[in-house]
N, C-alpha and C positions, 0 to 999 in steps of 0.2 A: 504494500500500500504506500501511495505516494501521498503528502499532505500539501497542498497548496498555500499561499499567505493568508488564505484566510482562514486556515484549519482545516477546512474541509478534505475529509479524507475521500482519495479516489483512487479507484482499484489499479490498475497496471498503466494508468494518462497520468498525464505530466502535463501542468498548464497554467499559467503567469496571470495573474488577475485572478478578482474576485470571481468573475464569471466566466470563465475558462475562455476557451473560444482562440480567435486570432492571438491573443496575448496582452491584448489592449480591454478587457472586461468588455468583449465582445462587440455586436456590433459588424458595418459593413467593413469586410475584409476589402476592399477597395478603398474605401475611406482610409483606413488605414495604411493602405500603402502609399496613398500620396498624401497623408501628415508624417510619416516617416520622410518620405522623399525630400519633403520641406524641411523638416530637421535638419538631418544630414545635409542637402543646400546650405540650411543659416550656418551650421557651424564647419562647413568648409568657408563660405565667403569670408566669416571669422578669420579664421586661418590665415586666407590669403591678405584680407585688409592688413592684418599685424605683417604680414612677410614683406609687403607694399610700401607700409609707414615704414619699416625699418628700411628698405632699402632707399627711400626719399631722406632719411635719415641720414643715412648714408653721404647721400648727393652733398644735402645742406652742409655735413661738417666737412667738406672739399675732399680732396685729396685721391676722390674716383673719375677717372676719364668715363665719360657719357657722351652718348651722340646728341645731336643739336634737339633741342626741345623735346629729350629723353625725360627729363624731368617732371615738364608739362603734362608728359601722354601718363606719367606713375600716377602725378595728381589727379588728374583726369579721373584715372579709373577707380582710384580709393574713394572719390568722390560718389562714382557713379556704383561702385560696391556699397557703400554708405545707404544711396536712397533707396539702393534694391538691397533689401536683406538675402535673399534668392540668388542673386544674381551668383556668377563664375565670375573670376579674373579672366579677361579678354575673351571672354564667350563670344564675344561677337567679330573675333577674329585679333588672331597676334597682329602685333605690333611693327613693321618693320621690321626696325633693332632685332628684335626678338626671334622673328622670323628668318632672320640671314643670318642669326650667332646658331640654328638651329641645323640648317640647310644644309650642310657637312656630314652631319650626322643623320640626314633623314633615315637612309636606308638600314642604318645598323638601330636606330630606333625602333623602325619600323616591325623590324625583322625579329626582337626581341620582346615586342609590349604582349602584353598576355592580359585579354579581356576580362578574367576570373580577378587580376590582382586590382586591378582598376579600381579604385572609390566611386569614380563615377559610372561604372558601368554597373550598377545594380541598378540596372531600372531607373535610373532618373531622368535620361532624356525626357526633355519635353515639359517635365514638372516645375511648370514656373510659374 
């Protein structure tokens, strides 16, 4: 016998919440995968805003060579991560910069990403 949080003993199931179910105390199992999906969203864009600020960070205390209005495009998007909690860093397409420091390496990237290890590849296309 397995006991659940809330005491409730149940025979050979195993299940998270009061009311068993998806894990969320039941409820549209669809609903629930796209209030996951949105979780996991906010607290990647999290992630990426802190990695963002620090490297504007970066800039501001000198001492990093950047390409021309490299700076601008970092603000830009910390900004625009800001008003979308949802949102990805450069969802809406790399950067230049970003895209020609990458270009070297497409093919060995390419050859090696593994869609199982991906964060973003559980389902979250789309969930915005």
């Amino acid at each position: 016998m397995v006991s659940s949080r809330d005491g409730e003993r149940r025979g050979g199931d195993w299940s998270i919440g009061s009311r068993g179910g998806d894990g969320d105390g039941g409820g549209d199992p669809e609903e629930t995968r796209r209030r996951r999906a949105g979780d996991v969203r906010e607290t990647l864009n999290r992630l990426q805003r802190e990695s963002l600020r620090g490297q504007l960070a970066a800039l501001d205390a000198g001492g990093v060579a950047a390409p021309a209005g490299w700076r601008e495009q970092l603000a830009a998007e910390v900004a625009a991560l800001e008003a979308e909690p949802r949102r990805l860093a450069w969802e809406q397409g790399l950067p230049a910069p970003l895209r020609a420091a990458l270009e070297p390496f497409r093919e060995r990237l390419e050859a090696s990403y593994e869609p199982l290890t991906g964060a973003l590849e559980l389902g979250l296309e789309g969930e915005r």
